[in-house]
Backbone as CSV, one residue per row, in Angstrom:
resi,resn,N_x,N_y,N_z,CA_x,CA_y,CA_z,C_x,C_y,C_z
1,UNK,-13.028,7.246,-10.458,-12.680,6.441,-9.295,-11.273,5.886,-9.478
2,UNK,-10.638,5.595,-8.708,-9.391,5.211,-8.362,-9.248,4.458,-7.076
3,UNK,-7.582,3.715,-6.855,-7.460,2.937,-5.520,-6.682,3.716,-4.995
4,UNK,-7.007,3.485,-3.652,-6.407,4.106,-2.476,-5.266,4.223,-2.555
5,UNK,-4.289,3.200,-2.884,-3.023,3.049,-3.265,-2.422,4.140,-4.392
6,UNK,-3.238,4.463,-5.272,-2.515,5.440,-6.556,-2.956,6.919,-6.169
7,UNK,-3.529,7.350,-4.751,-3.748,8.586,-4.342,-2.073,9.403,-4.328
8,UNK,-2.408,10.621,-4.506,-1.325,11.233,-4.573,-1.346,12.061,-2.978
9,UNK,0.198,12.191,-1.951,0.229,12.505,-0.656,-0.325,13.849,-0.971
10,UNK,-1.207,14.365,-0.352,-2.093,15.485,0.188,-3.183,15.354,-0.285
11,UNK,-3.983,14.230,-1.353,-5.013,14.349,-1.889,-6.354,13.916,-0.912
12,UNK,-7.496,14.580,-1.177,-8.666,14.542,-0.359,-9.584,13.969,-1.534
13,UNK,-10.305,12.453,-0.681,-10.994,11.355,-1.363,-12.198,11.264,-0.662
14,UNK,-12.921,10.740,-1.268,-14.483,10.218,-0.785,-14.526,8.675,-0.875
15,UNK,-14.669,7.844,0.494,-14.095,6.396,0.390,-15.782,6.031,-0.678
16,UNK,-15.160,4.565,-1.676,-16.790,4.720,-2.250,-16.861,2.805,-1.935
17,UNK,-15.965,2.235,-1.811,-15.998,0.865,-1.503,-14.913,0.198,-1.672
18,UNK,-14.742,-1.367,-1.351,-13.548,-2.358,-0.810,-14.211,-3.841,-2.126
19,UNK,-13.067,-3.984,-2.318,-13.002,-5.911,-3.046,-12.304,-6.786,-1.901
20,UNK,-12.558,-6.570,-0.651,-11.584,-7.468,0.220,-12.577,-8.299,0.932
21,UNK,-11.921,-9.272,1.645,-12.900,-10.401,2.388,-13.474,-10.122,3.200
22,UNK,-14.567,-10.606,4.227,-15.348,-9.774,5.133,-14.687,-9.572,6.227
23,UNK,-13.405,-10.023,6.507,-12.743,-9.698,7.837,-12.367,-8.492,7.893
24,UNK,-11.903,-8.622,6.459,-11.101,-7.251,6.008,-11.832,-6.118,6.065
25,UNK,-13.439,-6.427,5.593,-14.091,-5.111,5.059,-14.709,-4.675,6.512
26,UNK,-14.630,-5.728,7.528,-15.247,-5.296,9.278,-14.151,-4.724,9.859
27,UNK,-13.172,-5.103,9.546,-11.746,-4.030,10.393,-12.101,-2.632,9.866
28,UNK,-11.995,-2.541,8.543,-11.696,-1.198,7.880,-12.834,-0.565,8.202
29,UNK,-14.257,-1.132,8.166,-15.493,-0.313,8.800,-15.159,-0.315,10.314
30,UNK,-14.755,-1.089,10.478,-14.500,-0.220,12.687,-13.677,0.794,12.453
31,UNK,-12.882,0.478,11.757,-11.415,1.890,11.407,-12.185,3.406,11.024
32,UNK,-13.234,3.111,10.496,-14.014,4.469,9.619,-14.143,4.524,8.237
33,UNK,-13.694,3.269,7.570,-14.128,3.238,6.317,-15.411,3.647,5.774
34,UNK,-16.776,4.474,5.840,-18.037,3.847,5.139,-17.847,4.413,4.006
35,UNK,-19.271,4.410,3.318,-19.253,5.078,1.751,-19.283,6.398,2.054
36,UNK,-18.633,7.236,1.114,-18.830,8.639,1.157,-18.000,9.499,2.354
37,UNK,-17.477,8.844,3.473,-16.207,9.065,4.695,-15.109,10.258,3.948
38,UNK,-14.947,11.336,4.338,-14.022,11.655,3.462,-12.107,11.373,4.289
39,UNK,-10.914,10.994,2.835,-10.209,10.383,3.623,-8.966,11.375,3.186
40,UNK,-8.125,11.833,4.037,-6.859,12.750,3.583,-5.643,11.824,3.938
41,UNK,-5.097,11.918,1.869,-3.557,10.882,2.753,-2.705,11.914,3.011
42,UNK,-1.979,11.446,3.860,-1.094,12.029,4.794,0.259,11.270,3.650
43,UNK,0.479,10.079,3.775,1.682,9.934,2.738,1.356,8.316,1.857
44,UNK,2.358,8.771,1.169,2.083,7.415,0.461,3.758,7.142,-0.324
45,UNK,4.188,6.253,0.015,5.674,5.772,-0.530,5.702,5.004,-1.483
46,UNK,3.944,4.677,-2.086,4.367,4.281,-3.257,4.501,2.806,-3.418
47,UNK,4.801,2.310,-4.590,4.319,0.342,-4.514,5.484,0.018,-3.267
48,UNK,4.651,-1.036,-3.128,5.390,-2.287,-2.304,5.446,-1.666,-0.491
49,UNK,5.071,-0.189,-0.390,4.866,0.400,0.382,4.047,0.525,1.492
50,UNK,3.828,1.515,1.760,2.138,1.618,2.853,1.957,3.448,2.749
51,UNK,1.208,3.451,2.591,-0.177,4.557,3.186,-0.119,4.754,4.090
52,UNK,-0.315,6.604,4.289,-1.118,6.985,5.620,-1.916,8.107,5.427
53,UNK,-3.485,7.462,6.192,-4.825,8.372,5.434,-5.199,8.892,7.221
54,UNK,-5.868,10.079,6.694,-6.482,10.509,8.301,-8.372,10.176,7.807
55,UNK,-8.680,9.759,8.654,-9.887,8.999,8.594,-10.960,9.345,10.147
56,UNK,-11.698,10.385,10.114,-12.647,10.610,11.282,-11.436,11.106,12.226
57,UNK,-10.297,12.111,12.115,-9.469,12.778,12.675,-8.446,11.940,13.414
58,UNK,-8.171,10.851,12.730,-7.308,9.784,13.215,-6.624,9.502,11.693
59,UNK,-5.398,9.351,11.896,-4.445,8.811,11.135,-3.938,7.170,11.904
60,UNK,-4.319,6.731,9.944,-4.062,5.001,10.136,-3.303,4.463,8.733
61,UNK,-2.736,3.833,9.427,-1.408,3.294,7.869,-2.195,1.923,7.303
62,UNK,-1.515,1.896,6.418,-2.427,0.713,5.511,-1.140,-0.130,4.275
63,UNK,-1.228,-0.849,4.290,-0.276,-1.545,3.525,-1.007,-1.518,2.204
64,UNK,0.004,-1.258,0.858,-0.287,-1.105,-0.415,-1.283,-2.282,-0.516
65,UNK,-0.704,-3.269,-0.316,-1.702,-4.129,-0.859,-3.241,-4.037,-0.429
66,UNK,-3.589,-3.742,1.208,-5.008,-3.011,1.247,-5.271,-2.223,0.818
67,UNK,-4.658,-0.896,0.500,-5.092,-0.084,0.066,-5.321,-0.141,-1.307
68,UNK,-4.604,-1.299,-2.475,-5.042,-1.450,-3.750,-6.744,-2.064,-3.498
69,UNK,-7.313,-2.741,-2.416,-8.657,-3.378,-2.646,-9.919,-1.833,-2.546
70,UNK,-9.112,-0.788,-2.026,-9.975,0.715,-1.487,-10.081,1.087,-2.805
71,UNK,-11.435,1.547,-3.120,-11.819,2.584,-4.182,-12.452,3.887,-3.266
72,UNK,-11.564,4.696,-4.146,-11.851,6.473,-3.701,-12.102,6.810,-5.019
73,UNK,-13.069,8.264,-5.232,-13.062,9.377,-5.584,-12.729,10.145,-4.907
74,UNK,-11.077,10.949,-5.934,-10.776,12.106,-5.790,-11.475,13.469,-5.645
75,UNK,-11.107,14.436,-5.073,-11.826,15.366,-4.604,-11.983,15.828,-6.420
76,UNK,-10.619,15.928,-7.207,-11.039,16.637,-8.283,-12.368,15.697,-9.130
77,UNK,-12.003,14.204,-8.931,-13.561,13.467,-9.712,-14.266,14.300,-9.251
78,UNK,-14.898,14.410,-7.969,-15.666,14.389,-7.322,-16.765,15.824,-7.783
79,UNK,-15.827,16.501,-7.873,-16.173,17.839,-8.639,-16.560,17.737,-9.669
80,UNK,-15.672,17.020,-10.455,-16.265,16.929,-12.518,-17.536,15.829,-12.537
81,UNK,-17.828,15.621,-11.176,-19.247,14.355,-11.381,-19.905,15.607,-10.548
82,UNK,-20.284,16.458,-10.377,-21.054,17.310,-10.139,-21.497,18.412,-11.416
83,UNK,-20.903,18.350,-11.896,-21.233,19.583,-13.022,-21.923,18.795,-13.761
């Protein structure tokens, strides 16, 4: 597992959960956050930056600092927790 924030641009994630407050965690579930959602970033510029993930065929930007509270598994975890 990893944060949303240290995804590398083209990588494909499985959202698995949030450390943010409940305002936060009801936006990001209207947005398409749930468990298991799969999320493709589109880019990432890196600290101090923002994100952009496509999420249920919508692309949505996210400021580093939300995206450090997102835990993903990478598609490659995702694989080595299957075998």
């Amino acid at each position: 597992m990893t944060k949303l924030s240290c995804a590398k641009k083209g990588a494909c994630c499985k959202f698995v959960s949030t450390s943010c407050d409940a305002d936060l965690g009801r936006r990001l579930l209207e947005m398409g956050f749930m468990p298991g959602e799969d999320i493709e970033v589109v880019t990432n510029t890196g600290f101090k930056g923002s994100i952009m993930v496509k999420v249920k065929g919508s692309k949505i930007a996210l400021s580093n600092k939300i995206a450090d509270q997102i835990m993903v598994l990478e598609e490659a975890d995702n694989k080595d927790a299957k075998e």
